[in-house]
C-alpha positions in Angstrom: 0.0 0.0 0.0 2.8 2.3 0.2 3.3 3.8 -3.1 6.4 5.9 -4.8 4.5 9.0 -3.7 4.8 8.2 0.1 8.6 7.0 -0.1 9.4 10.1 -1.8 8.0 12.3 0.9 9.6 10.3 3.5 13.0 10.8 2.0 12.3 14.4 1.0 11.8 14.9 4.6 14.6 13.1 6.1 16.8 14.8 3.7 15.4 18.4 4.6 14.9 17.6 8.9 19.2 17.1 8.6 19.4 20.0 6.5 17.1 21.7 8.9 19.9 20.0 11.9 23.1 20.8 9.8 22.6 24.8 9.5 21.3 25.3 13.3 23.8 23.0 14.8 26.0 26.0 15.3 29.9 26.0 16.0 31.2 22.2 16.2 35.2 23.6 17.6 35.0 21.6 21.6 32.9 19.3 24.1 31.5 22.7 25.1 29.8 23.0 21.7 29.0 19.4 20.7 27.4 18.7 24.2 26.4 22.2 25.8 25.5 23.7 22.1 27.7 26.6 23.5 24.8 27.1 25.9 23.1 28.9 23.5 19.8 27.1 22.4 16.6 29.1 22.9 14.2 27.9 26.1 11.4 27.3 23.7 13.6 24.7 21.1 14.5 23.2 24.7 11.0 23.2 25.7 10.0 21.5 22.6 12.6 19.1 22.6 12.2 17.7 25.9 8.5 17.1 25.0 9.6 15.1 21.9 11.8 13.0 23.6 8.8 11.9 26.3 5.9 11.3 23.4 8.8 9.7 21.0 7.9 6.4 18.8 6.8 4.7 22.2 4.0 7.3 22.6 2.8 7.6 19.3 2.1 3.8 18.6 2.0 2.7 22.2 -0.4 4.9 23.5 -2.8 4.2 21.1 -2.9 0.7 21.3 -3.7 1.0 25.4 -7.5 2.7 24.5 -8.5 0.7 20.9 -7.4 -2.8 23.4 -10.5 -4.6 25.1 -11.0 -2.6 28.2 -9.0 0.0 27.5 -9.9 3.6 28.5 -8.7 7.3 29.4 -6.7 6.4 32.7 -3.3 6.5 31.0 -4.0 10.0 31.2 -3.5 10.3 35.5 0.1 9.4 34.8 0.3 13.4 34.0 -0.2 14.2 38.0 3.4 13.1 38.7 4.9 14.6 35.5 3.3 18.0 36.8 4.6 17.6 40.5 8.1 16.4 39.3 8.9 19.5 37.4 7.8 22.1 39.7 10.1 20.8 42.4 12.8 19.9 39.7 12.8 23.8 39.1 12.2 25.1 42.5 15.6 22.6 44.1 17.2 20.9 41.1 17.7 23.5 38.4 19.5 26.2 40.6 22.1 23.2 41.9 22.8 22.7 38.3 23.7 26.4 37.6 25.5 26.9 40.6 28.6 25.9 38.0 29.3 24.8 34.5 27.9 21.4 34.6 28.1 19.0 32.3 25.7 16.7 33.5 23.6 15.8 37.0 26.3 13.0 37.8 28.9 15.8 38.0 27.6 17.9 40.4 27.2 14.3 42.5 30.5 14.1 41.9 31.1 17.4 44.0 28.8 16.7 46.5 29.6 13.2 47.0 33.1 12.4 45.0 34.2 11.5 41.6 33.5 7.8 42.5 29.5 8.0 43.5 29.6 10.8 40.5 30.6 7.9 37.8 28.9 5.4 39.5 25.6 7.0 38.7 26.7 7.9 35.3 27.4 3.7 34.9 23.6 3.8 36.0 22.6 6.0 33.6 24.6 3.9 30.8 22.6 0.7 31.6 19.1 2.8 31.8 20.0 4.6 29.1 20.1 2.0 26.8 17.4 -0.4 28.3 14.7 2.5 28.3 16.1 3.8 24.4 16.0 0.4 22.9 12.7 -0.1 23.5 11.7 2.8 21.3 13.8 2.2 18.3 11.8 -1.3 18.6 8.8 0.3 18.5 9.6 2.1 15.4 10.6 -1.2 13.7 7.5 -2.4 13.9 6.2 0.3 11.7 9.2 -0.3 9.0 8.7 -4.2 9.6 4.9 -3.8 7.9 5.8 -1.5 5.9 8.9 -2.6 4.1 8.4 -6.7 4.5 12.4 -6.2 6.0 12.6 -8.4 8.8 12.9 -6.5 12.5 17.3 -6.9 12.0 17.4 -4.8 9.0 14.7 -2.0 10.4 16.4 -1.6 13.5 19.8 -1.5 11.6 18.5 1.4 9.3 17.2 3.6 12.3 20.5 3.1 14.0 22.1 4.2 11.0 20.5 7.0 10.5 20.6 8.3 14.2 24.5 7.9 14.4 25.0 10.2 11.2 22.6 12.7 12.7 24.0 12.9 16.5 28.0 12.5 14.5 26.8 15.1 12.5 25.8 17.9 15.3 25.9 17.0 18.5 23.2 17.9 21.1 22.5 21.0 19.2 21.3 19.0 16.2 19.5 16.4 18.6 17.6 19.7 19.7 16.3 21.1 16.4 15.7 17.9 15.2 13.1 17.1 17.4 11.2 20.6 17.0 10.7 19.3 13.1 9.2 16.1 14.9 6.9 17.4 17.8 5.0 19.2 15.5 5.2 16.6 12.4 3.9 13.9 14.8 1.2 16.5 16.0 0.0 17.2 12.8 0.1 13.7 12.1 -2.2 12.1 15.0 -4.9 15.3 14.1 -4.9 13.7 10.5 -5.4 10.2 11.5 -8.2 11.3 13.4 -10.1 13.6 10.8 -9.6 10.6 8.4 -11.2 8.1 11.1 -14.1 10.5 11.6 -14.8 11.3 7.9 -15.0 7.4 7.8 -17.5 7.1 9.8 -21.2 8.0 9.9 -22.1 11.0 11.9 -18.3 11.7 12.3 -17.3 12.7 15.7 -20.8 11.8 17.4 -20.5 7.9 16.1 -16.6 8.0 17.8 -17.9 9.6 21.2 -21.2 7.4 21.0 -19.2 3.8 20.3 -16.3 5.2 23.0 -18.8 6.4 25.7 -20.6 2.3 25.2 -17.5 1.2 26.2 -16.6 2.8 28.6 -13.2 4.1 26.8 -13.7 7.9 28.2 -12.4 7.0 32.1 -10.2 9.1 33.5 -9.9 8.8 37.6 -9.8 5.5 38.9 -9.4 5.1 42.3 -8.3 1.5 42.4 -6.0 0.9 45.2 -4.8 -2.4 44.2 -1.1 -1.8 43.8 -0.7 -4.5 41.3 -2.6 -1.8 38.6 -0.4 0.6 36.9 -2.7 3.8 35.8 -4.4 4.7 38.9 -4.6 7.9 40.9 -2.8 6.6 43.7 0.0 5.7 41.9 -0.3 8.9 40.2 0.0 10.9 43.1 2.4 9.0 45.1 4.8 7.2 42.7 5.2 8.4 39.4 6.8 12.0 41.0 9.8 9.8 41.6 9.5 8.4 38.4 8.8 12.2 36.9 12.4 14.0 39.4 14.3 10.7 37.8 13.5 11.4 34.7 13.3 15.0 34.1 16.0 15.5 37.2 18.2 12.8 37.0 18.4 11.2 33.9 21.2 13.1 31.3 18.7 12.0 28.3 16.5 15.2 29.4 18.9 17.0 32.1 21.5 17.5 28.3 18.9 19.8 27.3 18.6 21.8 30.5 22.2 22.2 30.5 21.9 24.0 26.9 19.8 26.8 28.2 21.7 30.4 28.5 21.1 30.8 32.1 19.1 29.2 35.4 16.1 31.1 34.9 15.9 29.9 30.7 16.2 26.2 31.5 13.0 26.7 34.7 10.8 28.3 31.6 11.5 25.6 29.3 11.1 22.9 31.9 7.8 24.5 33.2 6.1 25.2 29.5 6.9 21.1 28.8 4.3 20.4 31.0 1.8 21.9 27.9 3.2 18.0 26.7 1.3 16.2 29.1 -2.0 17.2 26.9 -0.5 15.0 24.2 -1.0 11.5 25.2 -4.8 12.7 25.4 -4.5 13.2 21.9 -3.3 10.0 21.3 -5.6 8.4 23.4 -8.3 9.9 21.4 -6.7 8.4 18.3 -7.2 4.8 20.0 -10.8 5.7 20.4 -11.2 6.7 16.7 -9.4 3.3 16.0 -11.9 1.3 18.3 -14.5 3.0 16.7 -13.5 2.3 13.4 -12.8 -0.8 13.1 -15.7 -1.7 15.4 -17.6 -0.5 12.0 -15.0 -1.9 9.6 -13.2 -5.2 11.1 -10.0 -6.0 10.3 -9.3 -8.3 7.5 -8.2 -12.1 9.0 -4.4 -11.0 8.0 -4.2 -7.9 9.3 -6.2 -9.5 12.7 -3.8 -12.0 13.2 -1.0 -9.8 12.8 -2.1 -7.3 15.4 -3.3 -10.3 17.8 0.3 -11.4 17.8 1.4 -7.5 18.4 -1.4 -5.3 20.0 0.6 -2.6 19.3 0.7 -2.9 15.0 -2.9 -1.4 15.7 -2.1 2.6 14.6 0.7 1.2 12.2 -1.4 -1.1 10.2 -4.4 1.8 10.3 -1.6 4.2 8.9 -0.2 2.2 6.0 -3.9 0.9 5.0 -6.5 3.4 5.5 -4.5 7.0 5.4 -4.3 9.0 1.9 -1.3 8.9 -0.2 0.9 11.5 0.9 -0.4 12.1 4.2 0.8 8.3 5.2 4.2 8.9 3.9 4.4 12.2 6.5 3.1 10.1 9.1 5.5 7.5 8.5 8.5 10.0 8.1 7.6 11.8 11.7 7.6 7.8 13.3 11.0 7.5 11.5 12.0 11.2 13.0 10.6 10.0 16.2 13.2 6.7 16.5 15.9 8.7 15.2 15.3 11.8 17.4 15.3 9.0 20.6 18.1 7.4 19.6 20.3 10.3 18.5 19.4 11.8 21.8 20.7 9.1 24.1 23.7 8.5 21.4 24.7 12.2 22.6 24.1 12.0 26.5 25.9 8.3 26.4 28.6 9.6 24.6 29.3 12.9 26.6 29.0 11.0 30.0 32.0 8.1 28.9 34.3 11.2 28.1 33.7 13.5 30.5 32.9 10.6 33.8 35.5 7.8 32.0 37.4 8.3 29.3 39.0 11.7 30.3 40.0 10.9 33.9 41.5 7.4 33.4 42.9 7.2 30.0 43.9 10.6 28.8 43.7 13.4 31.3 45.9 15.8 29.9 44.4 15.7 26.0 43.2 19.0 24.2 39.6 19.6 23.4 39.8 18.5 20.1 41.1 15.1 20.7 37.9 14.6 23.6 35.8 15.8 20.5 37.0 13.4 18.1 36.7 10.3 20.4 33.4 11.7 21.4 32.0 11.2 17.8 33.7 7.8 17.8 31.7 6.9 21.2 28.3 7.5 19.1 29.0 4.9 16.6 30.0 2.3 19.2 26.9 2.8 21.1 24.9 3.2 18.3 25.6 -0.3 17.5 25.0 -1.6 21.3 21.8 0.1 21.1 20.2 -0.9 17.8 21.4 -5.0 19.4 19.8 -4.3 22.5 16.6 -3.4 20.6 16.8 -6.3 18.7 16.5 -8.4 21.5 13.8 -7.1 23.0 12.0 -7.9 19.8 11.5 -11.2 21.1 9.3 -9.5 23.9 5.3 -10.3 23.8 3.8 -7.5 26.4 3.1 -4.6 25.3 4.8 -1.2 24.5 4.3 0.9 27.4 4.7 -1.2 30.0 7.9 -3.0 28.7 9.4 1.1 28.1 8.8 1.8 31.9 9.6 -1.3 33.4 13.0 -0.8 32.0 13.8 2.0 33.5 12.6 1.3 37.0 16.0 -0.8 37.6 18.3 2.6 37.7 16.0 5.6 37.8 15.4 4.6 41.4 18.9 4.1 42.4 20.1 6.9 40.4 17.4 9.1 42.4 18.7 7.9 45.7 21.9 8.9 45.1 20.9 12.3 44.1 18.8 12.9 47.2 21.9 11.5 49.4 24.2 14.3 47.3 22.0 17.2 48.4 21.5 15.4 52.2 25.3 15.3 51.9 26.1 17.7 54.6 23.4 17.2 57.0 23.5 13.3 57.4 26.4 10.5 57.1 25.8 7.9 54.2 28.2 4.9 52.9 28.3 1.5 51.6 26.8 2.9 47.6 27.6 0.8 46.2 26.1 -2.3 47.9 23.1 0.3 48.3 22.6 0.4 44.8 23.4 -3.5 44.3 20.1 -4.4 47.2 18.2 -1.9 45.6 18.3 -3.0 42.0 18.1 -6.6 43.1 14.7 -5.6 45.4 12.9 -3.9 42.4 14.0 -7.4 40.0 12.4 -9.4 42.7 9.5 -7.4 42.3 9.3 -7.2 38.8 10.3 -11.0 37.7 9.3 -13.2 40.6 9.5 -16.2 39.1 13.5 -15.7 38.6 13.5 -16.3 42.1 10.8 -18.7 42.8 13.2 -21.0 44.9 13.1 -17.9 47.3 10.1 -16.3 47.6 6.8 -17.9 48.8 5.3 -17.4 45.6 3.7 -18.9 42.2 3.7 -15.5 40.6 4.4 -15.2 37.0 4.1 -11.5 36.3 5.4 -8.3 38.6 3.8 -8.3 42.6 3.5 -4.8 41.8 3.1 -2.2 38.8 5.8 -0.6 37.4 4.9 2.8 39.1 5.9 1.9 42.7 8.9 0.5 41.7 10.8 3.6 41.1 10.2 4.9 45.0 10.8 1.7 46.3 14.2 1.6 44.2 14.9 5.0 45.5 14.3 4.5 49.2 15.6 1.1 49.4 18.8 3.1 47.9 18.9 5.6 50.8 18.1 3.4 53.9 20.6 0.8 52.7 23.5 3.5 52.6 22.4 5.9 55.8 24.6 5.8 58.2 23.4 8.5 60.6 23.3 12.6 61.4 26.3 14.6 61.1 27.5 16.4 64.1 27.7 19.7 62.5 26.2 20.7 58.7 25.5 23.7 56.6 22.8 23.9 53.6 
């Protein structure tokens, strides 16, 4: 179904989006430039950017697939509680610690507060999350090129990756960041097309969609549900996702990078504040699920196509893309899902490769080098873990569950470590800790107990197949096992 037309515009606009990258990407001369951006990008591109790494390729095929499945409604959306509370203290305690001097990333000023060895152990956490939490959306986007193409899931993975190292080689962070301002509003414009296309199929348009979405009970928001094994609910909403929110948005280099690029402390606040606007986007999607229940509800899938999304819930908004949308318009679509992968990958290709020079490579093996050899091996360090990424994404192709769930309950094994080690950095001078690293070891292993039970069915007293908890509560229990394990008392005297 795709036709010359649609590859044409898909290459038209990968060609212009690293045009677009290539004249913005500014002076290229040291580290300073490739991974600050000189410390020059506007709040708004930052603002932008930050909400086009969190609705990425993930969002945008995942999200979907969460409303159009059987029992599927509007809950997803409470998840935005803890994104809300997590940047307005990230901006009120975190952002000013980060201006204090010229950081390069969070896991420096730990380094400071706590010494270079807790500073580079977090920045090993951040490598392993990193690439467990990336993978899983350049996976997500090989399912679209999978269908599309008739490659197998290999050679779709291994053309993302491809095209994300020469993008992030090409510009560094700067790049990264005007990329993904071409993609937040390509994929926007792209979900408000599916839609009017879904509601011009259908009879009485819009009323038929709310009528068929209201009989099943797809419009949900709130629910109160205070079984803890249930991921979207307000409770966890409220209590856990702000530790997920501060580890991400705080924490994590993948978003922090971008802060960091701001002109000043009060630049990188506004940008962070205004990316809460992007919480108003997984309702969008969300709606585009709806339109897909509705439509298909009306217009069943063929038996192919059924099987094929039975197997992969997720191939829902893919296979209603490359079948049902109009020439053209599909090929845009397809193109923003492409700049989507490319814009995660290339984003996590620059953090990963700033933090093994500036926490690794520059202390142990070649202290004493100029700035231009630390840029040079920097752009070497993207290829390599470009290639560790697109593997890693590969294997989680053999993965069943769906989307969403497999993208957070990656990250739950660092984020909540690497959260517990921040709080300890700031605590630093009023209370005694010690024993990180064994801290860190107990907490990882707690939230893998949690999460895979039956890898430890000799221990436990348990038949459990599936996580004892959802993936929300993992990340404050990861972060306050973390802390307890390592507190070793008061301090007789501190300062703040």
């Amino acid at each position: 179904m795709f036709s010359v037309i649609d590859w044409f515009i898909v290459a038209t606009y990968v060609a212009i989006t690293t045009w677009i990258g290539h004249r913005l990407k500014g002076k290229q001369e040291t580290t300073r430039d490739f991974f600050l951006a000189g410390r020059q990008i506007p709040w708004y591109a930052v603002s932008a950017s930050v909400i086009a790494t969190t609705i990425s390729a993930v969002t945008f095929i995942g999200v979907p697939a969460i409303a159009f499945a059987s029992g599927g409604n509007f809950t997803y959306l409470q998840l935005a509680i803890g994104g809300v509370i997590a940047r307005l203290l990230i901006a009120h305690f975190l952002i000013p610690r980060y201006y204090q001097r010229e950081y390069y990333s969070p896991y420096d000023y730990m380094s400071d507060r706590l010494g270079a060895s807790i500073g580079r152990l977090t920045a090993g956490l951040f490598i392993v999350g990193g690439i467990l939490g990336q993978s899983v959306r350049v996976y997500a986007t090989a399912l679209v090129f999978e269908l599309l193409t008739g490659w197998s899931m290999a050679e779709s993975i291994t053309m993302i990756a491809l095209f994300a190292i020469l993008w992030t080689w090409m510009g560094g962070v700067a790049t990264v960041i005007w990329t993904d301002v071409v993609q937040f509003f390509v994929l926007i414009a792209g979900a408000v097309a599916a839609l009017v296309v879904m509601t011009g199929s259908l009879p009485d348009g819009w009323h038929t969609l709310s009528e068929l979405g209201r009989s099943a009970e797809k419009f949900q928001v709130i629910d109160f549900n205070s079984d803890p094994r249930v991921a979207f609910t307000f409770w966890a909403a409220l209590i856990a996702l702000p530790f997920q929110g501060i580890s991400v948005y705080g924490t994590d280099h993948l978003f922090t990078q971008r802060l960091m690029c701001c002109k000043n402390e009060g630049e990188a606040k506004k940008a962070l504040l205004w990316s809460i606007v992007g919480e108003t986007i997984p309702a969008l999607m969300l709606l585009v699920g709806i339109g897909l229940y509705a439509f298909y509800t009306l217009n069943p899938l063929s038996p192919e196509l059924a099987l094929l999304v039975e197997e992969k819930s997720d191939r829902i908004f893919p296979v209603f893309i490359i079948n049902e949308m109009p020439v053209g318009i599909r090929g845009l679509l397809i193109a923003g899902i492409l700049s989507a992968a490319i814009s995660s990958l290339d984003s996590i290709l620059a953090a990963l490769a700033q933090i093994s020079v500036t926490m690794f490579y520059k202390p142990f093996f070649r202290p004493h080098r100029d700035d231009r050899h630390y840029l040079k091996v920097s752009k070497g360090l993207v290829i390599i873990w470009g290639v560790v990424l697109g593997f890693t994404a590969w294997q989680f192709s053999q993965h069943n569950g769906d989307l969403i769930t497999l993208a957070f309950s990656m990250t739950t094994y660092t984020l909540g470590p690497m959260l517990g080690l921040f709080v300890m950095s700031i605590l630093s001078s009023r209370f005694k800790f010690g024993g990180f690293a064994p801290a860190i070891f107990f907490s990882m292993l707690g939230v893998l107990m949690i999460n895979e039970p039956e890898l430890f069915h000799w221990l436990l007293p348990t038949t459990a197949s599936t996580s004892l908890l959802a993936w929300p509560w993992l990340f404050p229990i990861g972060a306050l096992l973390c802390v307890l394990l390592a507190f070793r008392g008061k301090n007789s005297s501190f300062t703040i």
